[in-house]
N, C-alpha and C positions, 0 to 999 in steps of 0.2 A: 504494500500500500504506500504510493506516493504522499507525500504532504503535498496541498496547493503553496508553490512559490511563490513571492512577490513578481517576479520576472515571465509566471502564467499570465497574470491579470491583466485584462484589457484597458488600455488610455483609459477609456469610459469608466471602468468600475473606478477606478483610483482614484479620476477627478472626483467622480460622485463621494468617494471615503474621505479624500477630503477636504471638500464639501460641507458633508456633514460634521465630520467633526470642528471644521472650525464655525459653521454655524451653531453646537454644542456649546462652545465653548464661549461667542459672542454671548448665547441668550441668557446663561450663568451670569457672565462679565454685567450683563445687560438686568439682569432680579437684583445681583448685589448693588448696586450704583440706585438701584429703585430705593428698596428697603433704607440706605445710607440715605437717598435723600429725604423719604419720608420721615425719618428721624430729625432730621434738623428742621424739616416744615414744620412738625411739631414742637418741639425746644422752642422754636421759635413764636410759636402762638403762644406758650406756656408762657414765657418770656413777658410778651405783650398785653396777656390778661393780668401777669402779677404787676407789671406799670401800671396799669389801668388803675386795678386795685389798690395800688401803693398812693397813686391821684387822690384818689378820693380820701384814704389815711389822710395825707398830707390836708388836705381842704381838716377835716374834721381836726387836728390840731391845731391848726391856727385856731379856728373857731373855740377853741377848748382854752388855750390860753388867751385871748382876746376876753372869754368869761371868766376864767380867774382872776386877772386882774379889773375886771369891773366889777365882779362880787368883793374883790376888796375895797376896793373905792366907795359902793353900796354900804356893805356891815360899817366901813367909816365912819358913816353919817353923813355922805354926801347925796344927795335925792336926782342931781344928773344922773349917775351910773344904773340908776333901777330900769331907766329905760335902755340904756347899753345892753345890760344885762339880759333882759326881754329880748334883742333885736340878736344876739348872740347865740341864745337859746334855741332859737328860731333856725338860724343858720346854721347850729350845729344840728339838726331837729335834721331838718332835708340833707346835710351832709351822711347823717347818720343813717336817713332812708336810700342816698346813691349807696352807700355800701353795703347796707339789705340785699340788695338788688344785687352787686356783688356777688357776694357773699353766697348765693342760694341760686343765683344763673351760674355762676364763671367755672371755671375749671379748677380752682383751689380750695374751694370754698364747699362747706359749709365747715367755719375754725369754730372752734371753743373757745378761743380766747375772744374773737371779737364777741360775741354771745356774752361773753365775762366784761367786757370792756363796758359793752353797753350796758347789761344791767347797774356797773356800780358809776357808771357816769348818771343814768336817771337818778340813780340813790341821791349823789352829790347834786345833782339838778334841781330835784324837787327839797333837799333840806336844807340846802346854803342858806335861806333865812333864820333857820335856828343854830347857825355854827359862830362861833368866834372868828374873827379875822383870821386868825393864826391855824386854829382846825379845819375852815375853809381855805386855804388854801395849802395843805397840806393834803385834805383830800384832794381836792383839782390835783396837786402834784401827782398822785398814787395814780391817778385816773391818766392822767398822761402820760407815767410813765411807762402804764401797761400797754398804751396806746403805742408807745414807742419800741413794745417788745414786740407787739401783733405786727407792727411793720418789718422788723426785722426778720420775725417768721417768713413773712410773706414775701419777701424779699428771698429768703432761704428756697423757697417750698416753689419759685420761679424759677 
């Protein structure tokens, strides 16, 4: 029994082997390069939704110290700051509902710390009028600072 040699085979079959094998070998070359890109398209949304998210942080801080320092102006004794304080509230009120929205659409989301952030910002929202200067803004401190951690999560978790 002969083995078939290379030196049997007709022009025709050879091209067609290879042929096929480097069209094989393109369509490999051609999954991996897919898969590698669909990974950075994604990274890259992940990316873009955690800015997004980190926007909206960013709004709700300022808004959060902009109230600190008017609830102390307020507990002062000064009666301009209670309307600051009101129009601050307010703005952090809609800051705090973009990042609901956030938080419960995006892709990082739904955290436990902004859940935490927010419950103890209403806490401090609703009782700054019974706090001392010094206790109010000591809460607001706490309240931001946690605010400050969630960004950094979120920041991390992009």
């Amino acid at each position: 029994m002969r083995l078939l040699h290379w030196s049997d085979v007709r022009l025709a079959r050879k091209l067609e082997g290879l042929g096929l094998a480097f069209a094989l070998a393109l369509a490999a070359l051609t999954a991996l390069l897919y898969v590698q890109m669909r990974e950075h398209i994604d990274e890259a949304q992940l990316e873009r939704a955690g800015l997004a998210y980190h926007r909206e942080l960013r709004g709700l801080l300022v808004e959060l110290q902009r109230h600190r320092g008017s609830v102390a102006g307020a507990l002062s004794g000064k009666p301009e700051f209670v309307e600051r304080v009101k129009g601050y509230s307010a703005a952090a009120a809609k800051a705090a509902g973009r990042i609901d929205a956030r938080d419960t659409a995006g892709p990082i989301g739904p955290l436990k710390a902004w859940a935490d952030v927010r419950a103890h910002w209403s806490t401090v929202e609703k009782g700054w009028p019974a706090m001392t200067p010094p206790a109010s803004f000591a809460a607001h401190t706490k309240v931001i600072g946690e605010l400050l951690d969630l960004m950094g999560e979120v920041a991390n978790a992009s």
